[in-house]
C-alpha positions as CSV (number, residue, x, y, z in Angstrom):
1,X,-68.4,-189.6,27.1
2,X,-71.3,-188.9,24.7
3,X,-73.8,-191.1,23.4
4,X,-76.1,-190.3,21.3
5,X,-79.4,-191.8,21.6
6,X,-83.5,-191.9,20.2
7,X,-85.1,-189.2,21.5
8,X,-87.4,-190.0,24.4
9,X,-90.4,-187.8,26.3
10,X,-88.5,-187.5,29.4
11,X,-85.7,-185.2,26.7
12,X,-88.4,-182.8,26.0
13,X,-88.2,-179.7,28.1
14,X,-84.3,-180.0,28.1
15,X,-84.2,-180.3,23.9
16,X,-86.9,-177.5,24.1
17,X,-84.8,-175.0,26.1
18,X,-81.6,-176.1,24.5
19,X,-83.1,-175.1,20.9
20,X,-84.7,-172.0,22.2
21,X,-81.2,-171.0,24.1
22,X,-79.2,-171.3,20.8
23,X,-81.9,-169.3,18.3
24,X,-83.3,-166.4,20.7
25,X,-80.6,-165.9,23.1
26,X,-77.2,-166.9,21.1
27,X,-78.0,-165.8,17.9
28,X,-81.0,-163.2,18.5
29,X,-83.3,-165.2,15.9
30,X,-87.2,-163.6,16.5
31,X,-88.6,-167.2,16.7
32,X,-90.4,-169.1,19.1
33,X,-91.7,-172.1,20.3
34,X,-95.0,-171.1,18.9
35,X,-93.4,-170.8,15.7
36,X,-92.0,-174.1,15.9
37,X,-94.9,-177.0,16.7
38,X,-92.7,-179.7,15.9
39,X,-91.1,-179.2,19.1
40,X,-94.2,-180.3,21.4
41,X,-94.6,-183.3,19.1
42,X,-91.6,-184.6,18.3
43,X,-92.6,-188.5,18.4
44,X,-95.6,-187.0,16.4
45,X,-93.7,-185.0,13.9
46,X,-90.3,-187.1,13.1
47,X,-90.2,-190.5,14.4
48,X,-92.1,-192.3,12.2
49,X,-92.0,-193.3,8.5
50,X,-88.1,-193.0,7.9
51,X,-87.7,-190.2,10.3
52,X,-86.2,-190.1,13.4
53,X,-84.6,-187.5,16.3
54,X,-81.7,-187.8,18.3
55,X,-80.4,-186.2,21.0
56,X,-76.2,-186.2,22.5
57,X,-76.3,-186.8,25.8
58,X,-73.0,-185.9,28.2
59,X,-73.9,-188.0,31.5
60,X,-77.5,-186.7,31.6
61,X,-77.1,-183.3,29.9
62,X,-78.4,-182.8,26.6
63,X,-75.5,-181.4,24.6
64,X,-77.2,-181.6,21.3
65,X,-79.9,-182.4,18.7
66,X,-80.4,-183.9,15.4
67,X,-83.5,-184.6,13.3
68,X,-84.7,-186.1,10.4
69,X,-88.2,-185.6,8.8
70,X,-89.2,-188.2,5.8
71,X,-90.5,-186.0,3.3
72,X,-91.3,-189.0,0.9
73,X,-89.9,-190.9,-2.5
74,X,-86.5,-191.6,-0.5
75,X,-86.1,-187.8,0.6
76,X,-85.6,-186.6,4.1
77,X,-85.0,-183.1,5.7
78,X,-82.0,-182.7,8.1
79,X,-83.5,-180.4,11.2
80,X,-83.1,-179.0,14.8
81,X,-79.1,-179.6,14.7
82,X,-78.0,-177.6,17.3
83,X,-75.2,-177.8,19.7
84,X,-74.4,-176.5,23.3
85,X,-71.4,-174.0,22.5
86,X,-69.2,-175.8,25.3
87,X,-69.6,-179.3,23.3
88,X,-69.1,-177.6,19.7
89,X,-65.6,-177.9,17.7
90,X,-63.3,-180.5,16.3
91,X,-62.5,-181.5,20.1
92,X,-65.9,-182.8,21.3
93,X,-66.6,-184.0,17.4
94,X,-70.6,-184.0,18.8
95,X,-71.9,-182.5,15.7
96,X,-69.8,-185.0,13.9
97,X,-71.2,-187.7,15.8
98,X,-74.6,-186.5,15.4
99,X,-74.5,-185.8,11.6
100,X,-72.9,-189.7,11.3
101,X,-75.5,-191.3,13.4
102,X,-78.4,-189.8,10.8
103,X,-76.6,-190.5,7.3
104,X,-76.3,-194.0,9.0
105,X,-79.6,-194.2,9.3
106,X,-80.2,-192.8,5.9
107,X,-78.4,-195.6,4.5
108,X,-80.3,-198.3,6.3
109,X,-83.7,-196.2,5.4
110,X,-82.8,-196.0,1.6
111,X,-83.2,-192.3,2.0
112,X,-81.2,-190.8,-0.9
113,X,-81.1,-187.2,-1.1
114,X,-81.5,-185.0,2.2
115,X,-82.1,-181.3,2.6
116,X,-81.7,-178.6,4.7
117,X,-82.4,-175.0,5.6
118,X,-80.7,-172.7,7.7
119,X,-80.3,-169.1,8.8
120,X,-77.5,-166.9,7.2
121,X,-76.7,-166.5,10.9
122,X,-75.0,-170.0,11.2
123,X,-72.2,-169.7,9.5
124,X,-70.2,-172.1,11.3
125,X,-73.3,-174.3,10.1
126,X,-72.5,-173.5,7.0
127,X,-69.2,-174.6,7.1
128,X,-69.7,-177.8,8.7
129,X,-72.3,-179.2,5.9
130,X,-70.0,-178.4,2.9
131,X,-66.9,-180.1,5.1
132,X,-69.1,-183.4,5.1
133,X,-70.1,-183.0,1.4
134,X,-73.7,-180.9,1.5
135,X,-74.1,-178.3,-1.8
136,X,-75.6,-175.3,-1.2
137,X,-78.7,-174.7,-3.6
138,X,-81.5,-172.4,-4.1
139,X,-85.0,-172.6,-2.4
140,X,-86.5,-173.2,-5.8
141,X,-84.5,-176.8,-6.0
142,X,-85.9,-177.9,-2.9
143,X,-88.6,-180.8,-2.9
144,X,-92.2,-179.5,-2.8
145,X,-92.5,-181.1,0.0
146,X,-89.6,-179.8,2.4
147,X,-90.9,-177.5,4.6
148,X,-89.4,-174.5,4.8
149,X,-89.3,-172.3,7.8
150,X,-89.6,-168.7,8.3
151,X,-86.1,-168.2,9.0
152,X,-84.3,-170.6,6.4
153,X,-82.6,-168.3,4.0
154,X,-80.0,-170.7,2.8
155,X,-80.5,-174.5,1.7
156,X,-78.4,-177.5,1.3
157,X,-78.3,-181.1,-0.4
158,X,-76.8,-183.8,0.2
159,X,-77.3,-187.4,-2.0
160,X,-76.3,-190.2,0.6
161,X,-75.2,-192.6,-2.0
162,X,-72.7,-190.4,-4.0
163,X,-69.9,-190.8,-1.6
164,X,-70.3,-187.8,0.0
165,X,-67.6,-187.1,2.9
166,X,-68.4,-189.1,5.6
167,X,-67.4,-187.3,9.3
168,X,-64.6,-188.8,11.1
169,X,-66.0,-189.7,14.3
């Protein structure tokens, strides 16, 4: 059984090395946790204002992540959605879970429009926003105030009041 729950201090090193697994080892990506601060501040960084982070917990495993950082006027950035291979897929539905858990709390937030960046080497990412309704878009028609990492090289939208797909759960 997964539940997916607020992320807590106790989750840190676990969501650390889970994120760190997936870019460096799965997918070779040259960053680190140098390069991402957020990591070491996550309370800090996205729970507060409208933002939050979750992580999918199987027992006490962490199978996953999901974040949101408020970026201000009823905008938000989706981040650090990753997913232990073994939990990914139609079958386990975690990433599903994850995604409906944040557009849920969008909703009760009255955040409208969320973006996201991503590496061309997630394609499966890829695929999984436009099923549940994201458009991809270019850099230039993100907010001023997303922040945009190093890596991202392709960028999503998504308005949470224009009845977007919602993931069956």
């Amino acid at each position: 059984m997964i539940d997916i729950v607020p992320f807590s201090g106790n989750y840190l090193s676990d969501v650390v090395d889970l994120i760190l697994t997936i870019q460096q080892r799965e997918f070779d990506i040259p960053i680190t946790l140098d390069d991402q601060p957020d990591l070491l501040n996550i309370p800090g960084f996205y729970q507060k204002g409208s933002g939050n982070f979750w992580v999918a917990l199987n027992a006490s495993e962490i199978a996953g992540t999901i974040a949101l950082l408020d970026i201000g006027n009823g905008k938000a950035a989706l981040r650090k959605m990753f997913v232990k291979e073994q939990f990914r897929g139609s079958t386990r539905k975690v990433a599903a879970r994850l995604l409906t858990v944040l557009l849920d709390w969008c909703r009760i937030c009255n955040i409208n429009e969320i973006y996201l960046g991503t590496t061309a080497k997630f394609q499966a990412a890829h695929r999984f926003y436009e099923k549940y309704g994201f458009s991809q878009i270019k850099q230039t028609e993100l907010p001023a105030s997303f922040p945009v990492m190093s890596v991202d090289t392709k960028f999503y939208m998504y308005f949470t009041d224009n009845g977007g797909a919602k993931p069956a759960v």
